[in-house]
C-alpha positions, 0 to 999 in steps of 0.5 A: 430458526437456528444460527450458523457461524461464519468466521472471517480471516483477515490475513497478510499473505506472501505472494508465492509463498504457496506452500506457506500461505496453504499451512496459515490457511490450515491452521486459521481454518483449524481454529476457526472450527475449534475456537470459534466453533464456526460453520465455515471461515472465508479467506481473502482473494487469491489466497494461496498464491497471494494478491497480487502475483502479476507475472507468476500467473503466467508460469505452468509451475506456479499454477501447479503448486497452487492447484496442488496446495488446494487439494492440500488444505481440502485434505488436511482441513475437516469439520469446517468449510473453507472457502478460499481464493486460488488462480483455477486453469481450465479448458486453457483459460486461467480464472480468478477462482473461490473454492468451498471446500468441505471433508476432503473435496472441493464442493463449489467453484466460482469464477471472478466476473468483473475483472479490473484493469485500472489502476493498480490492477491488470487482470485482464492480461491474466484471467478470463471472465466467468458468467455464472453464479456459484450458491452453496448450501451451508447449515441449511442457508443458500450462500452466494460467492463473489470476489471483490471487483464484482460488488462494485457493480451491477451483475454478479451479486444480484445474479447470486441472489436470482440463482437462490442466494440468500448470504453473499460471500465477497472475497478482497483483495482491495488496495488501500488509499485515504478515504477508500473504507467509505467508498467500498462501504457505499458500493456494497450498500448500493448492492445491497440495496438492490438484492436485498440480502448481507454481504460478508466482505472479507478483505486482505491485510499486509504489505506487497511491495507498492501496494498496502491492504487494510483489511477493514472486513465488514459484514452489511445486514439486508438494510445495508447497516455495518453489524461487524467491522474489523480493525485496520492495518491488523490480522483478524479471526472473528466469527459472525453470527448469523440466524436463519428463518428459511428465508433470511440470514440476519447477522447478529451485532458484533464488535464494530471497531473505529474507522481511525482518522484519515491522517491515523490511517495513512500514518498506519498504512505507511508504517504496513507498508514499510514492515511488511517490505523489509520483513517479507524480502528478508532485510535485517533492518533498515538504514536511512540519511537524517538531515534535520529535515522534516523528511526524514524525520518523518521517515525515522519515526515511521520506521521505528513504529515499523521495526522497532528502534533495535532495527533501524540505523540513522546517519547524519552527513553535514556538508559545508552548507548543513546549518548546526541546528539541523545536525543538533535537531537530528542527534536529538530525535536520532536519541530521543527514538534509541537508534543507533546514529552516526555522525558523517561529514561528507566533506572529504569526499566532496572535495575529493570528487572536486579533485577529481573533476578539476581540471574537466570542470575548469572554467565553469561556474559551479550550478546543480552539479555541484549540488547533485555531487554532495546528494551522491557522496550520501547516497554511496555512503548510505549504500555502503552502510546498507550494504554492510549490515544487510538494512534496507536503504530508505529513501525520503523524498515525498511525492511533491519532489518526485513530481517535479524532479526535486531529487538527485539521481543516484542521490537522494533516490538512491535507496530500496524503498521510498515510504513517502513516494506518495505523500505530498508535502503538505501530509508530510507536515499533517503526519508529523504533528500526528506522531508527535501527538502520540509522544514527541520525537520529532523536535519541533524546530523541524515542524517550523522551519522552512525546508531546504535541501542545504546544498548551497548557502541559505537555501529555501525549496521556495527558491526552484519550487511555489509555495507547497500550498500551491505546488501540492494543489496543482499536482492533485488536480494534474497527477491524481485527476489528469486536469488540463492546464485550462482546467487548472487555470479555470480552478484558480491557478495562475498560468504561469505558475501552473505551467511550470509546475506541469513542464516540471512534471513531464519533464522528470518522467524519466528520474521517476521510472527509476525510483525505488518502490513505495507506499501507495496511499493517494488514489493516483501514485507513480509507478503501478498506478499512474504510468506515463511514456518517459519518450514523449511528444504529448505536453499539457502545458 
């Protein structure tokens, strides 16, 4: 009997940064041999070009820098295996590719069997399915490749072990949502079960614009038990211990770090979210508006946890209908977290787009339009600052409002990125608390008063929207399970409410598609996941 020592890179990567994403490799694989003293270190999915690199696959180019950056790490990297993801073109086709590469060479390819076209994911405008199973010999073990869609299914790893696999390597690049560590686990058991061998789950971490990795690699023993897993939301380089018999690789126990709690998570995945997209596009900071509301609130105290409070830029803008304990509440989390604030009523400038729009608008009873005016004087106030200081404009609408268009064009959607897109209401509140747990920043007359917009007098959500209880009810069953309205009615809705809630939805396709990006953290998020015709004849309700 002997060990061999697989180290395991969890890595947040740059989608085409090639050359940069190729020096991280060389220099990860270079401490896994000399640190680690591993055998051999696995990298996420698509590793060079990064996950995922949608229409760059489709450039000669970028094939070409990536095939180049293989052969790059292949002749910089000795004493140690590396097995990596990188986009292969061959005979005309384009595949999603893992290469071993040992003392200069490449040693073994394999072709991704199952490809994904759900979701998030399209590959299958990209890439042509492989058939065949790849098993490499390592320190005497037959090792099995597979990447990441192919463990979710029968095939591709017990057709590894039919071809003399005894260790299975599954590269990742899974995207995040509440709850999805639990299902990748079960899928992997499943296969486990049915090979009888382990599974070393190797899983990207970071931000890519819409989408968020938590990494959570683990390694499965042949009975299907956790021997390693490693944290969310964070790098990682850790070695795993194997021991061979000459019939069966059998992982050593090593650290297996807490899985947080679903609100700890989403709360983790959001503040990814947010660093990695002002960091990696290049953004000195972020600014965002501060009502006093419990949106913004939540946003300010995400991106401080993100950036660090030396990056963030908060702005009060009262109007004649803002309450004074809504600008109090803001000045005093604005201080309580240290970022810098300003104080600016939009007052002027709404009377001045009154001017402006007097003698167009004589006659007429003030309605929406009014309402939407002020939302505009904020949002080119925020743009300005933005702007100015080179900070990405957070928006903070939640996914409730986005779902029903309780949003103003050019207002309140006008900003960069948009963290809680995919957050319903009612985890908005959820999250909060739990931020409020870990210090108190977010005063607690915001946790406890009804929410409103404040752009006319004494107004409530309540009064254009149900109760969020109800409204955030109906929603995941239409936006994230594309229930029918019976269905919805049958699940204990009333009819009329659950129509209007659906009408409001379809209605309001139009105003999403022209949202900023934001985190996905539900298993159904507007934008790459759930993608509707904005021109359409087709009415559930």
């Amino acid at each position: 009997m002997h060990t061999i020592t697989l180290a395991i890179a969890q890595t947040d990567l740059l989608v085409g940064d090639i050359d940069g994403n190729a020096r991280r490799v060389i220099d990860l694989a270079r401490q896994a041999r000399d640190r680690l003293r591993a055998q051999a270190v696995v990298f996420p999915e698509l590793t060079l070009c990064g996950y995922p690199p949608e229409d760059l696959l489709l450039r000669d180019d970028f094939l070409a820098r990536s095939a180049a950056a293989l052969r790059r790490v292949a002749a910089e990297v000795e004493g140690i295996d590396v097995v990596l993801g990188f986009p292969e073109a061959a005979d005309g086709l384009l595949y999603n590719s893992a290469a071993v590469l040992r003392e200069g060479r490449v040693q073994a390819v394999y072709r991704k069997h199952s490809l994904p076209n759900y979701g998030v994911f399209d590959e299958k405008r990209y890439f042509a399915p492989g058939s065949e199973p790849c098993v490499f010999q390592l320190a005497g073990v037959p090792v099995g490749l597979t990447i990441c869609e192919d463990v979710w299914s029968h095939g591709p790893v017990e057709q590894s072990v039919e071809a003399g696999a005894r260790l299975i390597l599954n590269l990742n690049a899974s995207p995040y949502h509440a709850d999805k560590y639990a299902q990748r686990e079960a899928a992997v058991q499943a296969r486990v079960e049915a090979a009888g061998v382990p599974v070393v789950y190797a899983n990207l971490v970071g931000g890519q614009d819409e989408v968020v990795f938590d990494g959570a690699s683990f390694v499965l023993d042949a009975q299907g038990r956790v021997a390693y897993r490693a944290a969310e939301f964070g790098e990682a380089l850790a070695p795993v211990v194997f021991h061979w018999d000459g019939r069966h690789a059998v992982p050593q126990a090593g650290e297996v770090a807490p899985l947080p709690a679903r609100t700890a998570s989403v709360y983790n995945a959001l503040v990814t979210g947010i660093r990695d997209y002002v960091r990696k596009n290049g953004f000195k900071g972020a600014v965002l508006g501060l009502s006093g509301g419990i949106d913004s609130a939540l946003t300010l105290a995400l991106a401080v946890d993100a950036l660090g409070a030396d990056q963030v830029e908060a702005v009060l803008m009262p109007s004649r209908y803002t309450a004074d304990m809504s600008v109090e509440d803001a000045q005093a989390q604005a201080e309580a977290q240290g970022v810098r604030h300003h104080l600016i009523p939009i007052e002027p400038a709404f009377q001045a787009f009154g001017s402006l729009l007097a003698d167009t608008f004589a006659g007429l009873p003030p309605d929406t339009t009014e309402e939407n005016i002020q939302a505009r004087c904020r949002g080119i106030l925020l743009m300005a600052l933005s702007n100015k200081s080179g900070k990405i404009l957070l928006t903070t609408g939640n996914k409730s409002e986005m779902s029903v268009g309780y949003c103003t064009l050019y207002g309140d959607m006008a900003g960069g990125f948009a963290p809680l897109k995919d957050v319903p209401k009612l985890l908005v509140y959820e999250l909060a608390e739990y931020r409020n747990g870990l210090a108190p920043v977010i005063p607690r007359r915001v946790l406890e008063r009804p929410p409103s917009a404040e752009l006319r007098p004494d107004q409530k959500d309540e009064d254009s929207l149900p109760p969020y209880s109800v409204l955030d009810a109906i929603l995941a069953l239409y936006v994230e399970q594309d229930k029918s309205l019976a269905e919805i009615v049958a699940a204990g809705y009333p009819e009329a409410e659950a129509r209007r809630v659906l009408g409001m939805v379809d209605r309001n396709e139009y105003k999403r598609r022209q949202a900023p990006p934001g985190v996905k953290i539900t298993p159904r998020a507007f934008g790459r996941d759930r993608r509707y015709p904005i021109t359409c004849g087709f009415k559930s309700a």
